[in-house]
KOLGUVEX-649593 format. One record per residue (C-alpha): z, y, x. Coordinates in pm, 1 decimal. Layout:
// residues N
pz; py; px
Z; Y; X $
...
***
This chain:
// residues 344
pz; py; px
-2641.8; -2143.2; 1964.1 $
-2446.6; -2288.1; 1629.4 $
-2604.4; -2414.8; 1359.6 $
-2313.4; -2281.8; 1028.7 $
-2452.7; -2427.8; 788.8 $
-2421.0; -2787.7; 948.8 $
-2122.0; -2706.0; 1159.8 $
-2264.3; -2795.7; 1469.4 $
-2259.8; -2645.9; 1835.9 $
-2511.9; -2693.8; 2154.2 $
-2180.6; -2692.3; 2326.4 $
-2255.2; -2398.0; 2579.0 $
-1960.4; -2203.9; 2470.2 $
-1619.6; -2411.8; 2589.7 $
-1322.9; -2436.6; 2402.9 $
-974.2; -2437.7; 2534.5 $
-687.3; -2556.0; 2297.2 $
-333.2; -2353.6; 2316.4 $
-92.6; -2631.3; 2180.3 $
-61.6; -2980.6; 2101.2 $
59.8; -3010.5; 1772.9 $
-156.4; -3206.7; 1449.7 $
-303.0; -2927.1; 1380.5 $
-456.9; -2911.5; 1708.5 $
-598.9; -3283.5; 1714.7 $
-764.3; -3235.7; 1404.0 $
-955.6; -2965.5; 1507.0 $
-997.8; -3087.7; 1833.2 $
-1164.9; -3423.4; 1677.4 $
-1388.5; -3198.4; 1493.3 $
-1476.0; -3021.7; 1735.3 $
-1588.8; -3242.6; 1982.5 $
-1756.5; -3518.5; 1683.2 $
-1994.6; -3166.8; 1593.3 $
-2083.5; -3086.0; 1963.1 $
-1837.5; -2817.1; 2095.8 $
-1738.2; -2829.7; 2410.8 $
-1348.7; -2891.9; 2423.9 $
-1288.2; -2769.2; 2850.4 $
-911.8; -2766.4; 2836.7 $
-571.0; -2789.4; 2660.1 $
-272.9; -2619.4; 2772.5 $
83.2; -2690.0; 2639.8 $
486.2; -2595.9; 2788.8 $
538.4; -2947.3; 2815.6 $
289.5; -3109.9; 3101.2 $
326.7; -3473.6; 2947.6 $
229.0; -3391.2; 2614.5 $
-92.0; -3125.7; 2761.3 $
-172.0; -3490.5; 2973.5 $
-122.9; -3716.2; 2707.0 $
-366.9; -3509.1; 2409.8 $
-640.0; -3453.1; 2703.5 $
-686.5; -3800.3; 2774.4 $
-668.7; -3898.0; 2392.7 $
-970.3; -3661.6; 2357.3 $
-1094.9; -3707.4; 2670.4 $
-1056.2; -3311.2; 2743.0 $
-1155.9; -3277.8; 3136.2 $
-827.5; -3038.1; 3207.1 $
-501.0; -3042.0; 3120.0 $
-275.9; -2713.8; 3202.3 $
66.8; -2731.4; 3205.7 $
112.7; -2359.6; 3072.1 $
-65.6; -2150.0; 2807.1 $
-92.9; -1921.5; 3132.7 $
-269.5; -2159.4; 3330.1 $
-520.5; -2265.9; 2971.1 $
-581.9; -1889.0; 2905.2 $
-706.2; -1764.1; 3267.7 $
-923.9; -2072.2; 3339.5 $
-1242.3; -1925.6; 3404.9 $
-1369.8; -2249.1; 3271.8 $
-1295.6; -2132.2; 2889.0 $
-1441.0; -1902.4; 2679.4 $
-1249.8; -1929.0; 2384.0 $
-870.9; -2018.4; 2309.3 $
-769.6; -2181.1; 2000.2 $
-430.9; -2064.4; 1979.3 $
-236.4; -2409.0; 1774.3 $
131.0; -2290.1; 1835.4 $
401.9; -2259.2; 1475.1 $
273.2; -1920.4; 1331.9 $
618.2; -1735.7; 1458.0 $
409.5; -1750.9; 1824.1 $
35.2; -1683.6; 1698.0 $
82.1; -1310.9; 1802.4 $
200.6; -1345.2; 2137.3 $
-34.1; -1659.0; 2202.3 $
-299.8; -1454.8; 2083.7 $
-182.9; -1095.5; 2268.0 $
-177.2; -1385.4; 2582.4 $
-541.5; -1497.5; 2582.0 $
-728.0; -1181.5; 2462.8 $
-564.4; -997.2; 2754.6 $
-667.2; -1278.9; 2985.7 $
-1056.7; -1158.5; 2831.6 $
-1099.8; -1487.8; 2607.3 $
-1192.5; -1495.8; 2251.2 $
-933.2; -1629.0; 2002.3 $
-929.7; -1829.1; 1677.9 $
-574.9; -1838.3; 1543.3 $
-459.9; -2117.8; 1335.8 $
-353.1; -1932.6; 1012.8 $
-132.1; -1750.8; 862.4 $
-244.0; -1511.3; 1092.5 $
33.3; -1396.5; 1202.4 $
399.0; -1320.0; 1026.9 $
317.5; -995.3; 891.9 $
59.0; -735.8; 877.8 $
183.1; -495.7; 1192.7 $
163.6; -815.8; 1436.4 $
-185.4; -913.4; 1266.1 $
-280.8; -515.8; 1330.9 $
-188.5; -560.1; 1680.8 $
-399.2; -855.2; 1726.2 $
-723.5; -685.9; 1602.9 $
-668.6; -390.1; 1734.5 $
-659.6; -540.2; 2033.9 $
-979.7; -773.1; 2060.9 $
-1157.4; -449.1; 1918.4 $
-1017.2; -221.8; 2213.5 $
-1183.2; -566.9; 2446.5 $
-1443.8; -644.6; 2262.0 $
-1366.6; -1022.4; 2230.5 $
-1369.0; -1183.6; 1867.7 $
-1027.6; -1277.6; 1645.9 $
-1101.1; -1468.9; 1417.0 $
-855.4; -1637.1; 1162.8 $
-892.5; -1999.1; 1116.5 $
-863.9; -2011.6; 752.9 $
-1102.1; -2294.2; 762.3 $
-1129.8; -2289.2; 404.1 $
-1342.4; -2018.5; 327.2 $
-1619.2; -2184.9; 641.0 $
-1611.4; -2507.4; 385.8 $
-1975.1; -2535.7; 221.4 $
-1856.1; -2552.5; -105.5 $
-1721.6; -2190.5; -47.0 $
-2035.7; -2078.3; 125.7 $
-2179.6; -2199.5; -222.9 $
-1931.8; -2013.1; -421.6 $
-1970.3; -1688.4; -321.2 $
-2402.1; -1732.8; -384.0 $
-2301.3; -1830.0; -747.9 $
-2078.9; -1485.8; -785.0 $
-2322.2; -1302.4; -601.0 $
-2641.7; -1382.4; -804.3 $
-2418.6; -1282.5; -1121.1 $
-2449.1; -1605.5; -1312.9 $
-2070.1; -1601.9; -1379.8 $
-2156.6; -1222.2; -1514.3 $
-1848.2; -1001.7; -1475.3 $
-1597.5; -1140.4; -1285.1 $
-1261.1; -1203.5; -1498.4 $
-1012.6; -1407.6; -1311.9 $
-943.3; -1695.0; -1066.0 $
-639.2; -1903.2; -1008.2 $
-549.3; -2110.5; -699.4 $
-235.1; -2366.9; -645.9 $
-126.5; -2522.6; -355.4 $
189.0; -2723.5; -411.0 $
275.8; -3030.4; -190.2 $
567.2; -3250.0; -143.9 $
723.5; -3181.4; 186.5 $
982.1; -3230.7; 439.5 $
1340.3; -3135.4; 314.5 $
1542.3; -3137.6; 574.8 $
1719.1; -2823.1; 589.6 $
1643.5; -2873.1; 955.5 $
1267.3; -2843.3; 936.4 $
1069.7; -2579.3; 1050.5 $
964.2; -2538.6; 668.1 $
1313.3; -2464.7; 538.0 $
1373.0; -2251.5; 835.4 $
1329.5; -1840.6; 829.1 $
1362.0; -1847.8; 1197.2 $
1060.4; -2025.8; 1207.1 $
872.5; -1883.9; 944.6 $
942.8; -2090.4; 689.0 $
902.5; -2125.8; 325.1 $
648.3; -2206.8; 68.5 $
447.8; -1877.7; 139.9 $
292.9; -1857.1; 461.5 $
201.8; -2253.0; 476.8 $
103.9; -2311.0; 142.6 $
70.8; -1962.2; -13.5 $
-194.1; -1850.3; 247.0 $
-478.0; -2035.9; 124.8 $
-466.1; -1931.3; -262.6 $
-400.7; -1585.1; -156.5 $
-688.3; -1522.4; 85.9 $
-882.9; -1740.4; -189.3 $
-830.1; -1391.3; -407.1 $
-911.9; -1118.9; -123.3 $
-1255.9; -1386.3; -124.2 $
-1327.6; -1320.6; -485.0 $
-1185.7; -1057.3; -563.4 $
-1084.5; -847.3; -233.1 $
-754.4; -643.8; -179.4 $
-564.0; -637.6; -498.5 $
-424.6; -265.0; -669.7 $
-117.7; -400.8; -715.5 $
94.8; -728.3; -702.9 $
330.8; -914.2; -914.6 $
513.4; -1170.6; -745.5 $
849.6; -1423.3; -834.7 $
990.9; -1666.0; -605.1 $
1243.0; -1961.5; -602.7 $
1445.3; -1977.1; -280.7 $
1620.8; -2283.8; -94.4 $
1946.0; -2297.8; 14.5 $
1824.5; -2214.2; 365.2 $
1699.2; -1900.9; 234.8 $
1309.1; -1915.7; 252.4 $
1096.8; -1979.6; -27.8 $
1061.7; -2313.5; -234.7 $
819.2; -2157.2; -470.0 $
637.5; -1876.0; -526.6 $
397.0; -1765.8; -754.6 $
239.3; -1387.8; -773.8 $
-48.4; -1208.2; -954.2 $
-286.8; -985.7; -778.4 $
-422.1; -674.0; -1040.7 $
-727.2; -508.0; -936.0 $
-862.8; -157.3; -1100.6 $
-1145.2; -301.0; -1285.2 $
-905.6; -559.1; -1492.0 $
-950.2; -899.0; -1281.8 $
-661.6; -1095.8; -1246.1 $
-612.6; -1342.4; -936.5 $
-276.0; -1595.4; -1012.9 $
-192.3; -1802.3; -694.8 $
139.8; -1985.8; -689.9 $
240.9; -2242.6; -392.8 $
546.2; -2503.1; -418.5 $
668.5; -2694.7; -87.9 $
853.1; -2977.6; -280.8 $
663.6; -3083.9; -580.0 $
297.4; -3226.5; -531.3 $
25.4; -3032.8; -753.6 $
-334.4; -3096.1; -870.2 $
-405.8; -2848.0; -662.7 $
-714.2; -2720.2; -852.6 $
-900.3; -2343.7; -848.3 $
-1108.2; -2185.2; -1131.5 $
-1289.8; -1876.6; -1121.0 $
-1379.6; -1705.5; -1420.5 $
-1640.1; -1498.1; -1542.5 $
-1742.7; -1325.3; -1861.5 $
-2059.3; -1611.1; -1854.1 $
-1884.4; -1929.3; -1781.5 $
-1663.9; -2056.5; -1487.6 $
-1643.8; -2300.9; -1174.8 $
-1407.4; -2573.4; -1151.2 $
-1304.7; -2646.3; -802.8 $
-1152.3; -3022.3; -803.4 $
-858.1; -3072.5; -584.5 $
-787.4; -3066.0; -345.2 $
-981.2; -2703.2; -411.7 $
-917.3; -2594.7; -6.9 $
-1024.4; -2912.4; 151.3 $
-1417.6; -3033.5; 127.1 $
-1448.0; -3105.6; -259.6 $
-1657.5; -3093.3; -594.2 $
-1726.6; -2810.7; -820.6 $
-1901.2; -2751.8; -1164.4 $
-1996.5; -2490.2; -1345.3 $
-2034.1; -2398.7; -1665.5 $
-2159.3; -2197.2; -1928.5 $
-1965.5; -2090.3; -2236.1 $
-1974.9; -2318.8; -2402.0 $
-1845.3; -2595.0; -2171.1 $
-2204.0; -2723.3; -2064.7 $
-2258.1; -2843.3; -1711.3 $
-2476.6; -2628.3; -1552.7 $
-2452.3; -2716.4; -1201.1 $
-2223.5; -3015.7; -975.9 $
-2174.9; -2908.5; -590.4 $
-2089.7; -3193.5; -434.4 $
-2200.0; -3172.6; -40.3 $
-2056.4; -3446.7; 222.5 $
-1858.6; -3300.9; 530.0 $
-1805.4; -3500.0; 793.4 $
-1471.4; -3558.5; 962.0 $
-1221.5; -3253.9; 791.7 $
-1455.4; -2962.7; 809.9 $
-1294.7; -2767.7; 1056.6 $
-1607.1; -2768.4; 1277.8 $
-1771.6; -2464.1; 1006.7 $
-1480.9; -2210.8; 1129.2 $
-1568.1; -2272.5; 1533.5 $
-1923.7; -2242.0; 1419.1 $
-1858.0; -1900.7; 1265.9 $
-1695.7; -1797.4; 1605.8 $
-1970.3; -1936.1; 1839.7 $
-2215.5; -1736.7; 1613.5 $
-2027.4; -1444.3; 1633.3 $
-1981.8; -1460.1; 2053.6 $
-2349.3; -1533.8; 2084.7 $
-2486.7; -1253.2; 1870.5 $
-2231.9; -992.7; 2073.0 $
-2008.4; -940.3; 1729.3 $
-1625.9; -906.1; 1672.4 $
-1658.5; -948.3; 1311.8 $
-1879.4; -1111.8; 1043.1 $
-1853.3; -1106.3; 688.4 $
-1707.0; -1436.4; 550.6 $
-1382.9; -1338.5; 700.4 $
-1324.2; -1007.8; 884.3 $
-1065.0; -948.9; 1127.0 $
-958.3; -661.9; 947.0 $
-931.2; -883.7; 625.8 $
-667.9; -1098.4; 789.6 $
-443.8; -809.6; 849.3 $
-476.2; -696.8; 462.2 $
-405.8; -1060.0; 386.9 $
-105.9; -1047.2; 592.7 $
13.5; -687.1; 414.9 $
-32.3; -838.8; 54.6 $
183.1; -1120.0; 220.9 $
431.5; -869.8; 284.2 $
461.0; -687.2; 15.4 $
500.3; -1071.5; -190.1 $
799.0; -1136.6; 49.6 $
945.3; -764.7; -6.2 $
942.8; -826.8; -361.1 $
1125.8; -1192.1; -361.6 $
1376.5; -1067.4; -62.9 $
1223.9; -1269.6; 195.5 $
1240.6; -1135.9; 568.1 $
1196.2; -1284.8; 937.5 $
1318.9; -1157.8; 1268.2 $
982.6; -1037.3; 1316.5 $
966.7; -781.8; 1071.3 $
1251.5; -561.1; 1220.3 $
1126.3; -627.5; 1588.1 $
839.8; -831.2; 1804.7 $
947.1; -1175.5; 1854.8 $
964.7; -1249.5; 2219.1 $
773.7; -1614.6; 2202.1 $
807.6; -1803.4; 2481.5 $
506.2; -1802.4; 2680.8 $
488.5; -2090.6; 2952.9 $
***
C-alpha cells in the first residue's frame, strides 16, 4: 500500500528499471530512500546494467531489456531509455504483462502515445506518464486552490522552461533523429502544466526558432480555450530562464517560484497584491518518489487510470505537441513510420 501524499511505499510492489541513464539514478535514489522496492535494472550494455545495480545496490542486473521485462521478479518497468525508444520499450514490457511508467515526453507523437494506451487498456496493466511534476505537493495543492474557486474564474496561466544546454550540434538535443529540440525536453512540462489547469486547448498558436541542425531552439505557443482562458508556455534550450508559472484568476493569482516544475514555493494573492497564503512544503530527495506512489496506488486498487494524470491525457498532450511541431515545420522519422528501436 502507498502512502501519496508522503511519497512513500511498503515496498511489496518491485520495481525494475529499463535503462541506465541520469534520469534513471535519480529516480532510482528516490525510489529506494521512500521504500520501493527497486528488484532489477536491465540495460544493452551488461557493464553499465552491473555497474548502476551495485551503485544502488539493486539485487539483479539483466543484460537486456528482454531479460528486465520477463523477470517474474518485477511488477513494474520504468522504461528510462531517450524518448525516440519510450514506445517500443514500453510496447516491450506491457506485452511481457508488466506495468509501465514512461519517463516523459511520452512518446514522439500522439499515434505512438495511442498505441501505448491502447495497449495497457486491451491488458489491463497501468501506463502511466512520469511527468513527475504534476505528483509534486505543491501541485497537489494547486489544483485544491482552483477547485474551491478562490482564484474565481479562471483567466490565464503561463509556464517557462528555458535552460542553458549542450550545443554541440552533435548532441542528442540538437539532433531530430533523436528527438531533439527545445520542445519535447523542455516544452513538455509547461504544456501539460496547461492541459492541468486548463485541459485540452480549442485551438493553438505556436512560433518557433530553429537551429542549424534543424530542431527547435525556442518555442513559444498559446493554447485558446472556448470559454476565453489563455495558457502561454514557451521553452528555450540555450538561454537559462527564471523559470517561473502564474495562474490567474478573476480573484487574485498564485505565483509559483522557480524553478515552478521542481519542489518549490507559491503565494497567492488577492487583488490587490495581499498575501493570502505561502505553500512552502519540504520534499525530500527530488520528488520523484510522488509519481511511483501514484502508480503503486493505482496497481493496488485494480485501476489503469486515476485522475491527476490519465493515460488518455498523455496522448492529447502528445497531439497538442503535434500540432505545435506542424505549425513551426518540425518532423521526426517517427511521424511518417514506427521507429524500429533497438530492443536488446
Amino acid at each position: 500500500m502507498t502512502n501519496l501524499s508522503k511519497g512513500t511505499s511498503d515496498g511489496q510492489i518491485r520495481w525494475g528499471i529499463l535503462g541506465t541513464g541520469f534520469i534513471a539514478g535519480l529516480q532510482t535514489q528516490d525510489l529506494i530512500e521512500n521504500g520501493f522496492t527497486v528488484q532489477a535494472v536491465g540495460s544493452r550494455a551488461p557493464e553499465s546494467s552491473r555497474v548502476f545495480s551495485e551503485k544502488f545496490s539493486i539485487p539483479t542486473a539483466h543484460d537486456s531489456y528482454e531479460a528486465l521485462v520477463t523477470d517474474p521478479g518485477v511488477d513494474v518497468v520504468y522504461v528510462a531509455t531517450p524518448h525516440t525508444y519510450h514506445h517500443a520499450h514500453a510496447l516491450l514490457a506491457l506485452n511481457a504483462g508488466k506495468h509501465v511508467l514512461v519517463e516523459k515526453p511520452f512518446t514522439i507523437n500522439a499515434r505512438q502515445a495511442r498505441e501505448i494506451v491502447e495497449l495497457a487498456e486491451a491488458k489491463g496493466l497501468v501506463a502511466l506518464e512520469a511527468m513527475w511534476s504534476r505528483f509534486l505537493p505543491h501541485m497537489l495543492r494547486l489544483r485544491e486552490i482552483i477547485h474551491d474557486g478562490t482564484l474565481g474564474e479562471m483567466r490565464k496561466i503561463t509556464a517557462s522552461h528555458n535552460q542553458n544546454l549542450p550545443k554541440d550540434p552533435a548532441h542528442r538535443l540538437n539532433d531530430p533523429a533523436l528527438g531533439g529540440g527545445a520542445l519535447l525536453d523542455l516544452g513538455i512540462y509547461p504544456v501539460s502544466f496547461a492541459f492541468d489547469v486548463f485541459g485540452a486547448p480549442g485551438n493553438i498558436r505556436a512560433s518557433a526558432t530553429m537551429t542549424a541542425t534543424g530542431v527547435d531552439r525556442q518555442t513559444a505557443a498559446i493554447f485558446e480555450y472556448p470559454q476565453g482562458q489563455q495558457a502561454i508556455v514557451d521553452c528555450e534550450l540555450d538561454a537559462a530562464g527564471a523559470n517561473r508559472a502564474v495562474v490567474t484568476g478573476t480573484e487574485g493569482w498564485v505565483d509559483i517560484e522557480p524553478t515552478w516544475y521542481n519542489p518549490t514555493p507559491f503565494t497567492r494573492f488577492d487583488t490587490h497584491g495581499n498575501v493570502l497564503e505561502r505553500f512552502d512544503e519540504p520534499v525530500k530527495g527530488r520528488g520523484m518518489q510522488f509519481q511511483a506512489a501514484e502508480m503503486e496506488r493505482l496497481i493496488t486498487a485494480g485501476f489503469t487510470a486515476g485522475t491527476v494524470l490519465p493515460p488518455r491525457e498523455s496522448v492529447a498532450v502528445m497531439a497538442a505537441m503535434d500540432e505545435i511541431r506542424r505549425q513551426i515545420g518540425l518532423r521526426y522519422a517517427a511521424d511518417a513510420t514506427p521507429e524500429g528501436a533497438p530492443n536488446d
